[in-house]
N, C-alpha and C positions, 0 to 999 in steps of 0.2 A: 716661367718660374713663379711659385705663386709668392705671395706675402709676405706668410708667416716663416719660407725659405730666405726672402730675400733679409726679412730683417733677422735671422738667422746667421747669414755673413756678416749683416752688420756691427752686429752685435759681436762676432768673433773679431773680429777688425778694431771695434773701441778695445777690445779688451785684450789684444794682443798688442796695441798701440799705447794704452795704458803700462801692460805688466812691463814693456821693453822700454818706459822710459824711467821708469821706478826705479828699475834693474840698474839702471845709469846710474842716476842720478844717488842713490843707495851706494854704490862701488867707489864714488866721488864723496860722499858724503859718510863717512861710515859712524853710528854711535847718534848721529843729530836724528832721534827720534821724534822729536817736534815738529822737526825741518818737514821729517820725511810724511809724517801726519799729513801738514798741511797743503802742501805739493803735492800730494795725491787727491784729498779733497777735490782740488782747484781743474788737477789733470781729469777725473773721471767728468768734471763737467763740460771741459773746452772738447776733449779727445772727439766725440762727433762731428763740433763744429771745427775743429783741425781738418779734420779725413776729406770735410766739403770743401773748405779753402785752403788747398795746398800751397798755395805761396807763402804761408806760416811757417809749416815743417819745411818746408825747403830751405829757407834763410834760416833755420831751425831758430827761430825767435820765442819758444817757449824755455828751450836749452839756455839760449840767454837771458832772460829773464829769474831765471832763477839761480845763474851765477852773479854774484856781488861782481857791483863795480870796482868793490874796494872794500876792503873787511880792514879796520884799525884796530891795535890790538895794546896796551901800555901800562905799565905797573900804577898804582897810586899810594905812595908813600905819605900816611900823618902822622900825629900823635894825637894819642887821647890825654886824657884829663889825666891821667895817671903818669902823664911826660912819659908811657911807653910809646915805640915806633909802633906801627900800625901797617900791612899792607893789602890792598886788594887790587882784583884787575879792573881794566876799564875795557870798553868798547863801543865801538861807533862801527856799524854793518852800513854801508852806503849803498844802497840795494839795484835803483834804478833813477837816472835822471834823463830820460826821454821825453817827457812833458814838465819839467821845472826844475827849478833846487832841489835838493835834497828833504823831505819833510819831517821827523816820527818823533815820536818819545825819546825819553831817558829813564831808561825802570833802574832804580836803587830795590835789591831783593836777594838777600841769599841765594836764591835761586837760579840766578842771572848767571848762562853761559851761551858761548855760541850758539846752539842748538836753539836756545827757545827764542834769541835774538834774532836768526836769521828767519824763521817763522814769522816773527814779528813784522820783519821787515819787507818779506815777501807779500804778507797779507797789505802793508802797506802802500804798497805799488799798487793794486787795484783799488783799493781804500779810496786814497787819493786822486783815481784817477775819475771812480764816480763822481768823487765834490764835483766835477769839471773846473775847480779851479787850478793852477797852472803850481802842480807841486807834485812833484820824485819822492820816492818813497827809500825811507831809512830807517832805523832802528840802534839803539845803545843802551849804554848804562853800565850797571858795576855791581857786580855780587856784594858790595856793602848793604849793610841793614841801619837803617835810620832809627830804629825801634829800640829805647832802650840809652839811642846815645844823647850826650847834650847838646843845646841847640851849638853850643860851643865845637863840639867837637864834628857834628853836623858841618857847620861853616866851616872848618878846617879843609875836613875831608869833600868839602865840596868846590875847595881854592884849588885843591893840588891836582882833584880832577880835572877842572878848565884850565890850569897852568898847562894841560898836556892837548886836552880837546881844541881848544881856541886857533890852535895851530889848524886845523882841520876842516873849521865852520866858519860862514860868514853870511849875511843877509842876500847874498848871488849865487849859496854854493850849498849851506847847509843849514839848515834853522832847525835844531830842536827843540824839543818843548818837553813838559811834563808824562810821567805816566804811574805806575806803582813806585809807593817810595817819594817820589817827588813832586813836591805841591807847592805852593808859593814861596815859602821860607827857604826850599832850596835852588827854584830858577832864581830868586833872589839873592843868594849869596855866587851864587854861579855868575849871574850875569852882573853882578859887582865886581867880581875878577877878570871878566870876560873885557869888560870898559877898562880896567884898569890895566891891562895887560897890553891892550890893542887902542887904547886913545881913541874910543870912536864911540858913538851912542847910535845903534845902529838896531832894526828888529833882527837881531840874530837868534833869540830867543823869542816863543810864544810862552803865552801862562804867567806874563808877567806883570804886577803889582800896578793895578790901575791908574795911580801914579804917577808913574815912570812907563807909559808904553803901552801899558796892559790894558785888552779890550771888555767894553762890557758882555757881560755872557759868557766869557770863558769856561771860567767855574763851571757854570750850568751844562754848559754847552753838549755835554758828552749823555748825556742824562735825560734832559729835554730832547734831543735831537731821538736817541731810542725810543721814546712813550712816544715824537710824533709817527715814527715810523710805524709802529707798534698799530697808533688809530687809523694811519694810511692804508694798512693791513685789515684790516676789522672792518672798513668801508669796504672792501670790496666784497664782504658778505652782508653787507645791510647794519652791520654791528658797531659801537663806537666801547670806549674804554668806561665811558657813565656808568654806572651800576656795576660794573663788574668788581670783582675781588682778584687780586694782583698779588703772587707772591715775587718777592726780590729778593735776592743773596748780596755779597755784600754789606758794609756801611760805607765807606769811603766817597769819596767825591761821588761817582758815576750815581752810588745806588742813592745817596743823600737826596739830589737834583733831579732823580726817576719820577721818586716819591713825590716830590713837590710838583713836579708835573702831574703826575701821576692824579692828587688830589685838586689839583686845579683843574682836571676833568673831567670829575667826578667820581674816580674811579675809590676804592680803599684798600691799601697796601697791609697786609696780615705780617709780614716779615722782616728783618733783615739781621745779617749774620756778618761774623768774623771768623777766623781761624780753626777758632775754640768752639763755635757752637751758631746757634740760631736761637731767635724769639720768633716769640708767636705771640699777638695781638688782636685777638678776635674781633677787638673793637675798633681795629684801625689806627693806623700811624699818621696822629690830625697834627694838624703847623706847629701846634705848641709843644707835642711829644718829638715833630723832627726837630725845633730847635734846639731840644736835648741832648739830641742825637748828633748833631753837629757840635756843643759844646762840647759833649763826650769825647768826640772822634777828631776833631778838629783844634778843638785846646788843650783837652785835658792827657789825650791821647791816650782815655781808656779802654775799655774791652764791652761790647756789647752785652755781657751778661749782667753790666750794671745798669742795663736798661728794666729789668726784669724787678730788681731790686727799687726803682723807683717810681714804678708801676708794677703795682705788685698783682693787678689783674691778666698780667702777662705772663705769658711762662720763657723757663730758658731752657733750652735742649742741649745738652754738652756734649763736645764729638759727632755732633749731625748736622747735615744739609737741609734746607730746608722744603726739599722735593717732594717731600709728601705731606705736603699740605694740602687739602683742596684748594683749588684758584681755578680761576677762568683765563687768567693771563699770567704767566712768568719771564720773566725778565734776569738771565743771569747775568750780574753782574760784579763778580767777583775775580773769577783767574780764569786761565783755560782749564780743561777737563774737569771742569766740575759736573757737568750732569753725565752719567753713564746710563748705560743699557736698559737698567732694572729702575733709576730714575726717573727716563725718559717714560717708561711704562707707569710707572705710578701715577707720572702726571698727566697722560691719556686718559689712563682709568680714572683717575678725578674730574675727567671734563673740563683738562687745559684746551682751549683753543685755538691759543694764540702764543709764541714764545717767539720772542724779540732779543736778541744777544748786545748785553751792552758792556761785556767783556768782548776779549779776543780769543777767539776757537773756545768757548766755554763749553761745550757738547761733544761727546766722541762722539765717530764716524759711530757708531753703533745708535746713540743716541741720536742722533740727524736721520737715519734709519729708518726707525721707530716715527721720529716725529712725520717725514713722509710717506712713508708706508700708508698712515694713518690719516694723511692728508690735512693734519693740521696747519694753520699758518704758521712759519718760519722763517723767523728773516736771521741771517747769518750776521756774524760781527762786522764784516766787510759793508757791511749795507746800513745796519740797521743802529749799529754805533758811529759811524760817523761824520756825527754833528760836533764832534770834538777837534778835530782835524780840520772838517770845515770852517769853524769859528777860528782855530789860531791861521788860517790862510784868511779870514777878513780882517786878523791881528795884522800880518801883514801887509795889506794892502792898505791899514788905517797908516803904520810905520811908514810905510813908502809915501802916501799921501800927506802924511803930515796933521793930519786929520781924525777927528773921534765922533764916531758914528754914536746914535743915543741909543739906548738899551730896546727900544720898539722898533731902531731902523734893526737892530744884528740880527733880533728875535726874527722879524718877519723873513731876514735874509735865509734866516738859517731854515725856519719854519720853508723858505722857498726851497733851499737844496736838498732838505729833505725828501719833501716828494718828489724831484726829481730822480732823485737818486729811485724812490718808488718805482717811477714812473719805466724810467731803466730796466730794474729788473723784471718788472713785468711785459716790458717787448722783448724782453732774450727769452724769459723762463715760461710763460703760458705756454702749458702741455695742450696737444690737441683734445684731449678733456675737458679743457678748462681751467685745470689746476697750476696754481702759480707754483712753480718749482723757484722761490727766491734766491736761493744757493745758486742756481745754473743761473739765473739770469744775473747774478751781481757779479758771478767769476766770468761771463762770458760780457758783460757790458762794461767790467774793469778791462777787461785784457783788449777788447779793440782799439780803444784810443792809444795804449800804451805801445802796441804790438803798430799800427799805422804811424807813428813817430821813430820807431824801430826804423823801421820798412825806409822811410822820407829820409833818417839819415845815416842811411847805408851803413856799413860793417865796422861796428862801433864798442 
């Protein structure tokens, strides 16, 4: 049989091995288009390396991996300022604890429902599993909107959420931490009810208040850790971030801390966006226009198009992304599905070369596509964002130790995991071309460690 037959079968084989676990997993899951999004991503990568090691699909240990260990599910009853009652949901996806506690965010976001939590939580599990440090991946939060309300009523609604959570989480079981929606001021008032509920000063919480607990770099951590990966990426073509032009989506933590990298490498950042719209900075986003941008966004908790207004050599785009911009490198870091098909294309055709996700699933599968098809560097959010997850797992080990590592020891810790994390994808993913497929190499070099701890404690 010649070759091009045999990978003929093979090919029928990923792809029949694909549609019939989708078929599943869709019939069990019905409506969770997020879910289904990203479990597919993840299957069209493992599905070959499954078909070679069948003692995977045997113990059907992908089947499991993608059912929750425990999906928590509970009302949150407050009042706002207006002494009316108030209700929203809550939730905690406990995903997988094969290699550790439980780890992930907490997204405050209207938008928060099962479906894009279990996504979350699934991409977590491999996430987590690259750091190689010893953390199960989870996911929660609550379709409340922080935007809008007072810090008063914020704190409120962020008692009645851990009056219910606490019961759930513990520094051996479960550690959440920050994600959209929630940033110091609400692990802060969280983990104020969390002590006071449970009598114990314990890291049960990441992201928290330097202070009390919180490690240096956090902030950064999710930000910094993308741009190194980003330059990890660019080495393997001879290229660094220096000289280049960078566009970021975004203002929020992730993209704030990009940028600062970003410019500490020489590199110059043209953009960053909100909801409403995008800027454009021909001249570059220098320290003293990001500290703006952090007063903006960080105190004042206004809208980026008053960045336009006080640099008036900048412009504001209302209602647009900021994908067609020329760059050399983008960086999205805003939500999922933000760059699509005809984005993805633009930023080809501009002579992006490089696109480092320091969101979660920022790119549809159409857009991942395009970006391989074209063989640009791409590193996925699984990979390439997390130095966020990584730093609140050195949060933890500072908590456990007793002990506060200096802002040079976490950097270079983290600056460590991130290349390894590189290093990872690039032994799963180099195509026999040459070409690093970062995607295959992060979903197949999350899923062994996680899948081999399966394996070791039997039918669980």
């Amino acid at each position: 049989m010649g070759n091009e037959a045999e990978l003929y079968i093979k090919g029928n084989e990923v792809e029949t091995y694909l549609e019939k676990f989708m078929a599943t997993l869709v019939a069990k899951n019905p409506h969770e288009v997020e879910f289904h999004q990203a479990v597919r991503e993840v299957v069209e990568s493992l599905a070959p390396f499954l078909l070679k090691h069948p003692v995977y699909t045997k113990l059907k240990i992908l089947e499991r991996m993608t059912e929750p260990e425990r999906v928590i599910m509970f009302r949150v009853p407050w009042i706002n300022d207006r002494g009316e009652v108030e209700v929203n949901k809550g939730y905690r996806i406990q995903m997988n604890s094969a290699i550790g506690p439980y780890k992930g965010g907490l997204r405050f976001h209207y938008s928060v429902n099962l479906s894009i939590l279990k996504f979350l939580a699934f991409e977590q599990v491999l996430k987590n599993s690259l750091t190689t440090l010893p953390m199960g991946g989870a996911k929660g939060g609550s379709d409340f909107d922080p935007k809008g309300k007072s810090d008063n009523e914020v704190m409120r609604f962020c008692q009645s959420f851990m009056t219910e959570l606490q019961r759930h989480i513990g520094p051996d079981t479960d550690v959440p931490a920050g994600d959209i929606g929630v940033g110091g001021r609400e692990i802060g008032f969280m983990y104020g009810q969390y002590k006071r509920l449970r009598n114990e000063f314990t890291g049960t919480l990441t992201g928290k208040g330097f202070d009390w607990g919180g490690s240096y770099l956090r902030p950064e951590a999710t930000g910094y850790g993308t741009t190194y990966f980003a330059q990890e990426m660019l080495k393997t073509r001879g290229e660094s971030i220096s000289g280049k032009t960078v566009v970021i989506s975004g203002s929020g933590n992730v993209s704030q801390y990009a940028v600062e990298k970003v410019n500490q490498l020489g590199g110059k950042v043209v953009t960053l966006s909100d909801s409403n719209g995008y800027i454009y900075d021909k001249e570059g986003i220098t320290a003293e226009k990001l500290a703006y941008v952090m007063d903006l966004k960080n105190v004042m908790h206004g809208r980026i198009k008053e960045y336009a207004e006080v640099y008036p050599d900048s412009m504001y785009c209302e209602n647009q992304r900021p994908w067609g911009v020329k760059c050399d490198i983008a960086l999205p870091c805003a939500t999922q599905n933000e760059i699509n098909e005809q984005e993805a294309i633009m930023l080809v055709s501009n002579g992006c070369i490089c696109v480092a996700e320091g969101a979660n699933m920022p790119s549809t599968p159409e857009a991942i596509e395009v970006f391989l098809k074209n063989r640009i560097l791409f590193g996925p959010g699984k990979a390439a964002n997390a130095g966020g997850v990584a730093t609140s797992g050195l949060e933890m080990s500072q908590n456990s130790m007793r002990i506060k590592w200096s802002p040079e020891e976490v950097d270079a810790k983290l600056h460590s995991i991130m290349k390894n994390i590189h290093t990872t994808c690039v032994e799963y993913g180099t195509q026999p071309d040459g070409y690093v497929n970062y995607m295959m190499g992060a979903n197949i070099g999350g899923f062994i460690k996680v899948a081999n701890a399966m394996r070791d404690q039997g039918l669980v």
